[in-house]
C-alpha positions in Angstrom: -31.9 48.7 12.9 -30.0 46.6 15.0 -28.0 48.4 18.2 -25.8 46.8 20.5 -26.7 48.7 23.9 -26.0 48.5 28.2 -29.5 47.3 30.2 -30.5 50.0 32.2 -30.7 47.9 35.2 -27.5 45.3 35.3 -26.0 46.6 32.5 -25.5 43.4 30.8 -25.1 44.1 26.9 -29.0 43.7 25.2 -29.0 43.3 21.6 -32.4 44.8 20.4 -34.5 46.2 17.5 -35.1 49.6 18.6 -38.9 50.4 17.8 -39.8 53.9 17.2 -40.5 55.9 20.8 -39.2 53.4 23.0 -36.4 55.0 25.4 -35.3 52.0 27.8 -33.9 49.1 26.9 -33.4 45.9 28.8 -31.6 42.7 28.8 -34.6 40.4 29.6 -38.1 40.3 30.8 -37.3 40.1 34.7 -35.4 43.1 34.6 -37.7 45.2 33.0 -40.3 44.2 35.9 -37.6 45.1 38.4 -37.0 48.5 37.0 -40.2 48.9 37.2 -41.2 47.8 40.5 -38.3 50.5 41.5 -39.5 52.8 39.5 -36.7 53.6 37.0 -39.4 52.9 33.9 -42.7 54.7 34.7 -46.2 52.6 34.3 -48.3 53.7 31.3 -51.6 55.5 33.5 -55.0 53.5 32.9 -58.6 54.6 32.8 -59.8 53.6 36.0 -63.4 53.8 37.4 -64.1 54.0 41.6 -66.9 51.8 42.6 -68.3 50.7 45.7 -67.8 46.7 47.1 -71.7 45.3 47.5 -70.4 43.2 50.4 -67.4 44.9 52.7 -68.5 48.7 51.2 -65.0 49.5 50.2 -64.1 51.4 47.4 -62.1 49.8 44.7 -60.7 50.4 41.0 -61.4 48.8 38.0 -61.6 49.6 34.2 -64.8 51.4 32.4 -65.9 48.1 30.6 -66.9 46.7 34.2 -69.0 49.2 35.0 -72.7 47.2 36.1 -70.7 43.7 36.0 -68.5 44.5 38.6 -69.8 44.0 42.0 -67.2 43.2 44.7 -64.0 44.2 45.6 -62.8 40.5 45.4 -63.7 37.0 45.5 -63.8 36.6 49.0 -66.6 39.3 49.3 -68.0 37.9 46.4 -67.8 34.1 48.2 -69.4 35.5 51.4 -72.1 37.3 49.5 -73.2 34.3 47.6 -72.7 31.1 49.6 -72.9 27.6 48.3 -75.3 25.9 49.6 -74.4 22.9 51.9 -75.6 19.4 50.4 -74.6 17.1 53.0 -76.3 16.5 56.3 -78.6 19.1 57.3 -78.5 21.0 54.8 -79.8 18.2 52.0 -83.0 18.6 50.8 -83.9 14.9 51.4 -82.7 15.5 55.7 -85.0 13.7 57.8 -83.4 13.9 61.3 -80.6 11.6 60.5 -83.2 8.7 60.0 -83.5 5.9 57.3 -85.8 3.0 56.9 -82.9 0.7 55.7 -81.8 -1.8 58.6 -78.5 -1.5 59.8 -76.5 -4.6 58.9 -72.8 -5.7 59.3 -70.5 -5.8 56.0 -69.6 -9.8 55.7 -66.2 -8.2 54.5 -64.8 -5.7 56.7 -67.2 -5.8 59.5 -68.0 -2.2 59.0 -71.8 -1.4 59.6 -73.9 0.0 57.2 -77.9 0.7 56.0 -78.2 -1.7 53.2 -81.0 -2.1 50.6 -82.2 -5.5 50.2 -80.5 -8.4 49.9 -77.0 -6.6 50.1 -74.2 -7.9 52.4 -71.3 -5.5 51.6 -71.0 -1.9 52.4 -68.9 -1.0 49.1 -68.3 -2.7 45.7 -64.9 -3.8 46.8 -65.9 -5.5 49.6 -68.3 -7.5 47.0 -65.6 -8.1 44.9 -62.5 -9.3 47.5 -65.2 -11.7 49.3 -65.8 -13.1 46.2 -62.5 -13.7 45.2 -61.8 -15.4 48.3 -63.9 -18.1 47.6 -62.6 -20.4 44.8 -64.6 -23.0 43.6 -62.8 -25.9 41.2 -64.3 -27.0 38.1 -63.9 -29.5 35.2 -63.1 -28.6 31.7 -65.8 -29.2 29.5 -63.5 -30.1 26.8 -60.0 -31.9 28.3 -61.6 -32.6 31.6 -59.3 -31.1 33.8 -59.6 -29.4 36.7 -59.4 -25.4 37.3 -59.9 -22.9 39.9 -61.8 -20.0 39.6 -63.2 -17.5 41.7 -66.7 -16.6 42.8 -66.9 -14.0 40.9 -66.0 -15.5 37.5 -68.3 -18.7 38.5 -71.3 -16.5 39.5 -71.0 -14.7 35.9 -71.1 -18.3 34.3 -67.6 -18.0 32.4 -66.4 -21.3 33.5 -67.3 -24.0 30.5 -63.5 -24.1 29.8 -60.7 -23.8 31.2 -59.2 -21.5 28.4 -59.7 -20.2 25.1 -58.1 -22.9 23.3 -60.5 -25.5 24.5 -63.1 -23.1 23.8 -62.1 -22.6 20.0 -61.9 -26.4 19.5 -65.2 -27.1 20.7 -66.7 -24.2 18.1 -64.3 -25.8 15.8 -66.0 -29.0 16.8 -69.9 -28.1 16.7 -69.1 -26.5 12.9 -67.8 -29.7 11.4 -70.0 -32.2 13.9 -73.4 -33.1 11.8 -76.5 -35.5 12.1 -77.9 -37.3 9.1 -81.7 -36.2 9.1 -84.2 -36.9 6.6 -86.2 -34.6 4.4 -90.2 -34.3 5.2 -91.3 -34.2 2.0 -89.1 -36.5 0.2 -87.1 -38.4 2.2 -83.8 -37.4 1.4 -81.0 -38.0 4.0 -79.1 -34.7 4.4 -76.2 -33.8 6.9 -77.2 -30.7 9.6 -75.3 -29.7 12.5 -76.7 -30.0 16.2 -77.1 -26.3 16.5 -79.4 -26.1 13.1 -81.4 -28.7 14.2 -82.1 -27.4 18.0 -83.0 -23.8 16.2 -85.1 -25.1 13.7 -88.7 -27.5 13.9 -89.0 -28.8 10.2 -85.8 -29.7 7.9 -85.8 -30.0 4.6 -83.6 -31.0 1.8 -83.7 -28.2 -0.5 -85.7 -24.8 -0.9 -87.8 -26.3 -3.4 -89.1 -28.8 -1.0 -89.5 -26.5 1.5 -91.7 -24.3 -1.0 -94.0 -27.1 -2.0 -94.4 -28.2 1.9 -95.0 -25.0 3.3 -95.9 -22.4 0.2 -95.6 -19.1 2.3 -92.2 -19.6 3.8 -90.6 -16.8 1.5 -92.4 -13.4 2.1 -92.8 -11.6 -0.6 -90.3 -8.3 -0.8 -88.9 -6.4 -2.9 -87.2 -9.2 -5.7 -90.9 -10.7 -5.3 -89.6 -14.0 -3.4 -92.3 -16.7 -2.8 -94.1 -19.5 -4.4 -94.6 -19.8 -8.2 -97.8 -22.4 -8.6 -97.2 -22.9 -12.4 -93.4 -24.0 -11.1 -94.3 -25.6 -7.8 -92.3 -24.7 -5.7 -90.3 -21.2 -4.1 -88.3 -19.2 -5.1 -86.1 -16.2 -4.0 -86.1 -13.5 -7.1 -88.6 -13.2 -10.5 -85.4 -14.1 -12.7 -84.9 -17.4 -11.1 -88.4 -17.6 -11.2 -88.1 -17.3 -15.3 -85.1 -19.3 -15.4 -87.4 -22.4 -13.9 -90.0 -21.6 -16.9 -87.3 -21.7 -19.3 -85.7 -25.2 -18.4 -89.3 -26.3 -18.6 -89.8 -24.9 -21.9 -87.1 -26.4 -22.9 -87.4 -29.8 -21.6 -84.3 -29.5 -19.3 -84.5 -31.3 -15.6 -83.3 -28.9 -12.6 -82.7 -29.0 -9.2 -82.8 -25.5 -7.3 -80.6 -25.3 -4.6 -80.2 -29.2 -3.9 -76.6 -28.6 -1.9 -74.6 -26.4 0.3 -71.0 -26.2 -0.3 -69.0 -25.5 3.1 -66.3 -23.1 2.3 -65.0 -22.6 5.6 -65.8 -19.8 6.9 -68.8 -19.0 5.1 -71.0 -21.2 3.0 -72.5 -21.2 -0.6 -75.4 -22.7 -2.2 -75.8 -22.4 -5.9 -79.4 -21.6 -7.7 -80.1 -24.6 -10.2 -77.9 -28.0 -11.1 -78.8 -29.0 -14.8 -75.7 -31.8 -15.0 -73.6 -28.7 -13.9 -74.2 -25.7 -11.7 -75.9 -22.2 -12.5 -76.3 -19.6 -10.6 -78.1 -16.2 -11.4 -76.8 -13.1 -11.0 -77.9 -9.9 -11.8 -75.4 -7.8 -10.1 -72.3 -8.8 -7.5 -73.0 -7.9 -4.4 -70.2 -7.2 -1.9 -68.2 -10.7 -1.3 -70.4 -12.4 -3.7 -67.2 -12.2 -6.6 -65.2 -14.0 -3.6 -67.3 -16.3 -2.7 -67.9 -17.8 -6.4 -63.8 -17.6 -6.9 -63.6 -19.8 -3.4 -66.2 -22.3 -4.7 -64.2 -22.8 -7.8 -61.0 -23.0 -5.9 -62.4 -25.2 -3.9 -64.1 -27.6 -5.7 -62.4 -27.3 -9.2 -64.4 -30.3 -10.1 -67.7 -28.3 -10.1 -68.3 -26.8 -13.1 -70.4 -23.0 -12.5 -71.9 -20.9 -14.9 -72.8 -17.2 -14.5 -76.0 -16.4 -15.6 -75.5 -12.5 -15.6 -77.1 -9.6 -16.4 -77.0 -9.6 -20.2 -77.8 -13.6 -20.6 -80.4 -13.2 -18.8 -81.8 -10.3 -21.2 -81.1 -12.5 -24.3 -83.0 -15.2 -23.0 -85.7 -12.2 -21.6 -85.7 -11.2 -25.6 -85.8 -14.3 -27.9 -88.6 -16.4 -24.8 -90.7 -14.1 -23.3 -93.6 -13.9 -25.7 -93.1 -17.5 -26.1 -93.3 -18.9 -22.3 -96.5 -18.1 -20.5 -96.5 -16.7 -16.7 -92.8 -15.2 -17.8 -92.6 -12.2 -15.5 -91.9 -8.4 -16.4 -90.5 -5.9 -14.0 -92.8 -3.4 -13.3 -91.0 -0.4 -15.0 -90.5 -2.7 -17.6 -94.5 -3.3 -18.3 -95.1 0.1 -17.9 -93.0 1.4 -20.7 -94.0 -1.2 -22.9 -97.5 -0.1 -22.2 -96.8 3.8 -23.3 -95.5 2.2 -26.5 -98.6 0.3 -27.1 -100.4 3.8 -26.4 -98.3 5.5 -28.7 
């Protein structure tokens, strides 16, 4: 029910919802406090409970659900009756008379004295950091050869090769595409490596499978059973390109595994065998590994690629197996086969 009706203190019209057993009614908030600060509207009577201040011992009110949590009458008794303790000076724990064993030194900044630890010269990290940037200190570029000025403390940090990011980006550029003719130390093959591959690594090779014959324990053996195959003679990275080898052999077909990297730009991809075209095995894409084969094509549209994929590579697996000697099982494989023989 909606009642237009006169506040009780300005007497302003106040449009309310009359709830059932209220008997004022009031234009807004603030006059309702004022009528009842003056006493025209009468304050609902509380449960109170007298107890006794544990600091001052005067007697204060507060409600029943206080009772043995209350202790003070207010938070100045309860301040005084529970001090904080002081941290600084005297009162520290570590105080020792005002005495330290570090020297007092001079700041080479502000000239402020100060104990310092050692080897330190400034009293604050700012100080540090303005004195540095005071002294600047010209360079070349490493790239364009030009001069620059940096400050102390860019130079001490060892930041200062180039003189921006663009001469910076075309020296990575540079070191990608620069490369050395080195040969191979088993056969003699000249192959192209950049600077960096040939710092980081001690023997280079032309190919994995020259690499597996020089140095037969260069693949670990993991969980695709990588490593060196001795009726094959050489390395290899999975059992299925280790069967694939048997199988060009069996058939009287002349591979290459992994004789060249293709440079696709950002990345870089090497297929498995080269049989007068490429092949690459493939038992299941991994993530980018679809990309990477549609780049190659793109790339090199000369290059002809086969997929050897999952269900080639178990029709080969079927009509060879019993044929080729050495061909190798997976282990679930030879165990299931076994419970058949059983059977």
């Amino acid at each position: 029910m909606v009642d237009e009706r006169r506040c009780e203190w300005c007497g302003q019209p106040a449009t309310s919802k009359r709830k059932k057993g209220r008997e004022h009614t009031f234009c807004t908030a603030d006059c309702y406090t004022k009528a009842r600060r003056a006493g025209v509207v009468a304050t609902v009577p509380r449960n109170r409970v007298s107890l006794v201040c544990g600091w001052c011992g005067e007697s204060y009110e507060t409600v029943p659900s206080q009772v043995g949590k209350s202790k003070y009458c207010s938070r100045s008794c309860a301040g005084k009756a529970t001090p904080i303790p002081n941290t600084k000076g005297r009162g520290h724990p570590a105080w020792n008379k005002g005495t330290t064993s570090r020297p007092l030194k001079v700041c080479a900044e502000c000239g402020g004295k100060f104990h310092a630890k050692p080897g330190q010269k400034f009293c604050l990290p700012a100080c540090r950091m303005t004195n540095y940037a005071k002294r600047k200190v010209e360079l070349a570029c490493e790239w364009c050869h030009e001069l620059f000025t940096v400050d102390g403390s860019t130079f001490t940090h060892d930041r200062t090769r180039y003189c921006s990011r663009k001469c910076r980006g075309r020296v990575l550029s540079v070191q990608k595409t620069d490369k050395v003719m080195i040969a191979c130390e088993r056969c003699g093959t000249v192959v192209p490596r950049t600077r960096s591959r040939i710092a980081s690594t001690k023997r280079h090779f032309c190919s994995n499978a020259c690499r597996g014959t020089a140095v037969p324990d260069w693949a670990r053996p993991g969980t695709h059973k990588q490593g060196f195959r001795p009726d094959i003679g050489h390395s290899v990275r999975s059992s299925w390109e280790a069967n694939i080898c048997r199988f060009f052999r069996f058939m009287h077909i002349d591979y290459q595994y992994e004789p060249k990297t293709f440079d696709l730009g950002e990345t870089s991809y090497r297929p498995d065998f080269f049989v007068g075209y490429w092949v690459e095995v493939k038992g299941f894409m991994r993530p980018g590994s679809s990309e990477k084969i549609e780049r190659f094509r793109s790339l090199f549209p000369g290059e002809v690629l086969v997929i050897l994929d999952h269900a080639l590579y178990r029709q080969i697996e079927h009509e060879f197996s019993e044929r080729i000697v050495g061909w190798e099982f997976a282990q679930r494989r030879r165990q299931s086969a076994t419970v058949i023989i059983a059977a």
